[in-house]
Every structure is written in C-alpha cells, then in structure tokens.
C-alpha positions as CSV (number, residue, x, y, z in Angstrom):
1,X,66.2,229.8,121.9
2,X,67.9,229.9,118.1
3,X,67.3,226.8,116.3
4,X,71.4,226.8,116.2
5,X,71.1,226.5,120.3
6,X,68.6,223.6,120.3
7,X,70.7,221.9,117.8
8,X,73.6,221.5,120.3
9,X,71.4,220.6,123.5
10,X,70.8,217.3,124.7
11,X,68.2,215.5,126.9
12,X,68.9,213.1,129.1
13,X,65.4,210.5,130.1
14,X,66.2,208.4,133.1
15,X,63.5,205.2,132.8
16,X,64.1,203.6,136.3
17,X,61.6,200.8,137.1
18,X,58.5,202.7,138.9
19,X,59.9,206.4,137.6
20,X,61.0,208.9,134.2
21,X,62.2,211.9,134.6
22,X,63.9,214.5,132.0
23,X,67.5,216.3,133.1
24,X,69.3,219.3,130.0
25,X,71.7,222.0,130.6
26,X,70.5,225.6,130.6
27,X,73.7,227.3,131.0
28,X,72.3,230.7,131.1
29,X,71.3,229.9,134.4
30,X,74.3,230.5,136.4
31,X,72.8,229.8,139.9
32,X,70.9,226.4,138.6
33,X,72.7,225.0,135.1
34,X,71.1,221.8,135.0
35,X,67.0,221.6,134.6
36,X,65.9,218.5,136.1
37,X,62.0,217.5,135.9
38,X,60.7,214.5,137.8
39,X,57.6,212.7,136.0
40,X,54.7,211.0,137.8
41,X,54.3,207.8,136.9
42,X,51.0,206.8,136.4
43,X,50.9,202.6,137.8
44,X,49.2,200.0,135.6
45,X,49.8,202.1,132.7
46,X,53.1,201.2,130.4
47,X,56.3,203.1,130.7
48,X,55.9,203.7,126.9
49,X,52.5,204.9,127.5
50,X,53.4,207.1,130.6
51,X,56.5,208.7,128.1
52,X,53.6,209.4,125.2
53,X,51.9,211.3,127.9
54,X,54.6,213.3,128.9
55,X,55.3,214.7,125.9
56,X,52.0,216.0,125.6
57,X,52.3,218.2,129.6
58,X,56.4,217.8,130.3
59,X,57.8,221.7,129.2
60,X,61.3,220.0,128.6
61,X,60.0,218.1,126.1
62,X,58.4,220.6,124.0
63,X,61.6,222.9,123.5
64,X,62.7,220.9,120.4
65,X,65.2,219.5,121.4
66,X,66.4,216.8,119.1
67,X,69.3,214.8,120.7
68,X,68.6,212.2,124.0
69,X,70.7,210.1,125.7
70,X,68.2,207.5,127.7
71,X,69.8,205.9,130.9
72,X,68.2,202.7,131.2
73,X,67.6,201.2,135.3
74,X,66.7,197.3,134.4
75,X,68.1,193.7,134.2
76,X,71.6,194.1,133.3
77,X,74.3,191.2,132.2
78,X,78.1,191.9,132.8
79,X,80.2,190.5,130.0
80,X,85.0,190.1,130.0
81,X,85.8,192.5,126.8
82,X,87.9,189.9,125.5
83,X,84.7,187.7,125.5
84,X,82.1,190.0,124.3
85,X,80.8,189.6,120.2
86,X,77.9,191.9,119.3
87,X,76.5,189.4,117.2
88,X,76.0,187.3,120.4
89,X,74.5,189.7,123.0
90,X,71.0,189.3,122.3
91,X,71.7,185.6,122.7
92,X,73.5,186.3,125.9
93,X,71.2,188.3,127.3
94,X,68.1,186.0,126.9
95,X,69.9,183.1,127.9
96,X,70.3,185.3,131.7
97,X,66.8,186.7,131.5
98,X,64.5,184.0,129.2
99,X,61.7,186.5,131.1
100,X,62.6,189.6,129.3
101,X,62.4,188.2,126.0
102,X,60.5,191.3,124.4
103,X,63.3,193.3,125.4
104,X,65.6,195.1,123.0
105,X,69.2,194.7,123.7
106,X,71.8,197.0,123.8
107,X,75.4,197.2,125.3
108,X,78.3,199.9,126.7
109,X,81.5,199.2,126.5
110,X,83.5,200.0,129.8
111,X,86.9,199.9,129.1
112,X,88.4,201.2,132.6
113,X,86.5,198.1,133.9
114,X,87.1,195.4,131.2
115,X,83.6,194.8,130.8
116,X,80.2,195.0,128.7
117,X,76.9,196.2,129.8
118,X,74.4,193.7,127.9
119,X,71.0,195.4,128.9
120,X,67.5,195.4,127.7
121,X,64.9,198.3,127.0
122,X,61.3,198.1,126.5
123,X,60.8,197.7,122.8
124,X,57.8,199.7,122.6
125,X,59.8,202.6,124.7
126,X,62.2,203.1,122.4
127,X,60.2,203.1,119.1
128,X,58.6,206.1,121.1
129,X,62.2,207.7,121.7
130,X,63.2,206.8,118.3
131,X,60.3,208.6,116.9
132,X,60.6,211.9,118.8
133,X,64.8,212.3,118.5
134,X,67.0,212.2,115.9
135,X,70.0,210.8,117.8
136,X,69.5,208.1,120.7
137,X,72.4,206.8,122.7
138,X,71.3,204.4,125.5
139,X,73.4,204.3,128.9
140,X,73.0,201.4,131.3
141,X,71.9,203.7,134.4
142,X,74.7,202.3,136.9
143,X,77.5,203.2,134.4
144,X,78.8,206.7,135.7
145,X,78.1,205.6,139.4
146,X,80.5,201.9,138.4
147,X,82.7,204.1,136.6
148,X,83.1,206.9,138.9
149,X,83.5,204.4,142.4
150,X,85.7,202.4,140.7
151,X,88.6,205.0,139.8
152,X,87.7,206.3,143.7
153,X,88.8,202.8,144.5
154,X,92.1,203.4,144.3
155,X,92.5,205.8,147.2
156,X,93.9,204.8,150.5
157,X,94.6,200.7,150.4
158,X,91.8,199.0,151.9
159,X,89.3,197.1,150.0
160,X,86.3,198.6,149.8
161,X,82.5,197.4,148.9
162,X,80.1,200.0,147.7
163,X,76.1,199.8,148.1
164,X,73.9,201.9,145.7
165,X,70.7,202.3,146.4
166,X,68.4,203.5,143.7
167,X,64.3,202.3,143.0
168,X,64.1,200.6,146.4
169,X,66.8,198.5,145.4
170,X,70.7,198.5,146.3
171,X,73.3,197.5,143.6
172,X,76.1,195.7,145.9
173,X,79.5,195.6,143.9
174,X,83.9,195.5,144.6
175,X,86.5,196.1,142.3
176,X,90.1,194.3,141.9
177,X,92.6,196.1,139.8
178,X,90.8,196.9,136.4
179,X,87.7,194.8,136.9
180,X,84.5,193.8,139.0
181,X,85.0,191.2,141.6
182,X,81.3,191.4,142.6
183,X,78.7,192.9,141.4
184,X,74.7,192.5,142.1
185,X,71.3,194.0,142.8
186,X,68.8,193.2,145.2
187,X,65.4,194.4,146.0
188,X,65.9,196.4,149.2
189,X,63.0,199.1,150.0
190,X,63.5,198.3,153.6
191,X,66.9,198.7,155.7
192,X,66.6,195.3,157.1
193,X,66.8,193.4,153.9
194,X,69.6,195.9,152.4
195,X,71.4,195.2,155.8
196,X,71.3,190.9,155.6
197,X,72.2,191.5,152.1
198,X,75.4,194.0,152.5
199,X,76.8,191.3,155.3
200,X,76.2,188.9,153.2
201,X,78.1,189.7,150.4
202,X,81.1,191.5,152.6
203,X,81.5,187.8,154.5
204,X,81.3,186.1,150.8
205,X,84.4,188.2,150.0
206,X,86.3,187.6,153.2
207,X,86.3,191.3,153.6
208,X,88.2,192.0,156.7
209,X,85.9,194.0,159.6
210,X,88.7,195.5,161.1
211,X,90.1,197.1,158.2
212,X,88.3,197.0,154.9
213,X,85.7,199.6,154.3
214,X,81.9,199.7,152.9
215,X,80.6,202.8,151.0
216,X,76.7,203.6,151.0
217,X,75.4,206.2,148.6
218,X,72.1,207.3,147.2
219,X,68.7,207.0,148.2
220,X,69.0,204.8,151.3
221,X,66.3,203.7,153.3
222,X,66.7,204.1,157.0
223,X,69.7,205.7,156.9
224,X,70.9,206.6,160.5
225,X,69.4,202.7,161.6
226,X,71.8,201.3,158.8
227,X,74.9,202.9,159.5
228,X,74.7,202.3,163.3
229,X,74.0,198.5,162.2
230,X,76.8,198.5,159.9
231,X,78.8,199.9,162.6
232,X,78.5,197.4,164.9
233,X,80.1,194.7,162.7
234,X,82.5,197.0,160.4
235,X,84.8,199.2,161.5
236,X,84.9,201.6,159.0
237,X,81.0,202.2,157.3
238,X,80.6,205.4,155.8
239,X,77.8,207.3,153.8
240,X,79.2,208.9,150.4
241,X,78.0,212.5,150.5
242,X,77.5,213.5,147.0
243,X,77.3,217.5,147.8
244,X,81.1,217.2,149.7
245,X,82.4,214.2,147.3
246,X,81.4,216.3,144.0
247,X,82.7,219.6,145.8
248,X,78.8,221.5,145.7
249,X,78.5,220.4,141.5
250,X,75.2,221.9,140.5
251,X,73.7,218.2,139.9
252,X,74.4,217.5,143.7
253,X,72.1,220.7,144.9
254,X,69.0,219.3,143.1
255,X,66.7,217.5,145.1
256,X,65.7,213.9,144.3
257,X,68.4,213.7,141.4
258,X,69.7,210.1,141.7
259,X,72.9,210.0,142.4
260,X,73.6,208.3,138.6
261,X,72.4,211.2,136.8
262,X,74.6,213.4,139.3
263,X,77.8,211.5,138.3
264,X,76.8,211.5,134.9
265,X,76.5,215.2,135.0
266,X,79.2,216.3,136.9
267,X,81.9,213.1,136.2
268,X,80.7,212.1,132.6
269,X,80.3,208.2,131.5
C-alpha cells in the first residue's frame, strides 16, 4: 500500500465497556469493503492496557495508518444547543457522574437533534490513541444509531420508541419534532429486565398500545421470547433488520458488527 494510500485511510476503534475492536475500508475488496477485527479483551486488565497490547498482535494496526476516529460506548450527558458552553462541559459532566471524575470530556454536536453529546473517555486510553495517530476525532458510540432512527422517525405517523441493545445493555429513547423526548440506558443482559424496562418507559410516555409502535435493534437478548412478550401488550413490536433496512450494505453482512458501527458505515454521523 503507497504511503499516498495510507495517508487517506482511516481507522475507526470502537471501546464499548467489556470489548475493542478495529473497523477501515479496503476498497479493493469488492465482495468485503469494510475490514472489521474484533479484539479479546483480556478482564482485570485496563482498556488502555488491553489497546497497548493490541497494537503489538492486531494486523490492522500495524498498516500505518495514521488517522482514527474512536467511538466511545460510556456514560453520556445530553445537553439543549442553545444551552451548551464548551467551557462548561467538564463541569457539566462531573456534576451527572462525580464517579467518573478521571474521565476526559469531550462533546458532538447533533444539530438534526438540537442537542450535545457531553461524554467521557478514559484518560489513560486516549494518551495511548493520541500517541499512535496523528488525527483523533471521538464519536459518542450511539450517535449514528440516534441520528439515523431519528430522521426514520418521520415515516408513517405513529410515535414510535426505539430499544438498542449494545454491551448487555439497551439504550431506550423517542423523538418529538427535532429533539429527544426520552432518552436512557439500562443494564439489560437478560430479556426480562430489558422487557420491565421497555414497558416501563412506553407507559411513562402514554404511548398508546393500540397504535404507537416500538422498534428493537441490535444485539438483543432473547429475541423470539421478547418480541412475543412485547406482543402481547403492543400492537405493533417490530425487530429493525439491519441487512433489509440498510438494503445488504457491506457493514450489515459482517458478523458481530454492532449495529453503531454499521450505521456509521453505511449512513455516516
């Protein structure tokens, strides 16, 4: 690869909570564009450390490559644009989490939604980022998947809750017009808990069961158990394919891709 090529690629590293992995473009490849490389974690060793590792025995990381964008899966604080001041966001952010006070804060701006992304990243992780790549943009790992489910919003005229499950968790969020009206996460490994917790929120919304609609996507436990749960309180419970709803996108054939990194691959930010 010329040093011209390498220049123009970029790696994506998607640090979820318990898992790293490493996605770039190969567009060579016709049948498979998109190299994606899961990384086993190693558990009761630092995400920092487990990153220093894998740049010692991950391939992807020893092309050269000299541009990353790092989608960040963590504690997360949703901020109005029209109240939002960088100078403030560390402040902000501490004052939600007072836990994850060794955290380094950073922000997106989504301005389809109105709001800011205030999240934090593991200082030590990123001096390791910053010391391996010459240009770092970090993306709040729900982004693509917010942006993306909120512009599908819009079709057909029935409210609609979405549940994303990612990292044994399920991010449970609505939209009105141009901005969140909910938007949470909860630990949910098990299809029980992500069940109390979807009916919970859908009756804290006075979502109608006759009529509005909830929308499950990514890695959901139990899945055929849920749905049939669902079913028998909602009318209309569906499961967001992402091979039919991204019409067979290369991201979508990959197995184990989160469904973030799929929309960011195939929708953009």
């Amino acid at each position: 690869m010329s040093e011209q090529t390498i220049s123009n690629k970029k790696l994506t590293i998607r640090v979820g909570r318990d898992s790293l992995s490493f996605t770039t473009t190969d567009i060579a490849n016709r049948e498979q564009p998109i190299v994606y490389q899961p990384y086993i974690v190693k558990s009761g060793v630092s995400m920092a450390a487990n990153l220093r590792e894998a740049f010692k025995t991950t391939d992807i990381l020893s092309s050269g490559i000299r541009r990353v964008r790092v989608l960040i899966d963590g504690p997360v604080l949703l901020v109005p644009v029209e109240q939002f001041l960088e100078a403030e966001e560390g402040l902000l952010f501490r004052h939600a989490f007072p836990s994850d006070s060794q955290l380094t804060v950073g922000h997106n701006v989504m301005p389809t939604l109105n709001a800011v992304a205030v999240f934090g990243i593991n200082k030590d992780l990123l001096m390791v980022v910053n010391d391996r790549f010459d240009d770092v943009q970090l993306i709040y790992a729900a982004s693509p998947v917010w942006n993306y489910l909120h512009q599908r919003s819009f079709t057909g005229h029935r409210n609609k809750l979405y549940a994303y499950f990612f990292d044994k968790r399920v991010g449970i969020f609505s939209f009105h017009k141009n901005r969140f009206k909910f938007c949470n996460v909860f630990d949910a490994s098990q299809g029980h808990d992500a069940l109390y917790f979807m009916l919970y929120v859908w009756k804290q919304l006075n979502l109608q069961p006759e009529h509005d609609e909830m929308h499950l996507v990514g890695d959901i436990p139990e899945k055929e158990w849920l749905l049939e749960e669902l079913r028998l309180y909602l009318q209309n419970a569906y499961i967001i394919n992402p091979s039919a709803e991204f019409n067979r996108a290369p991201a979508t054939q990959i197995a184990g891709m989160p469904f973030d990194l799929m929309t960011l691959f195939t929708k953009g930010r």
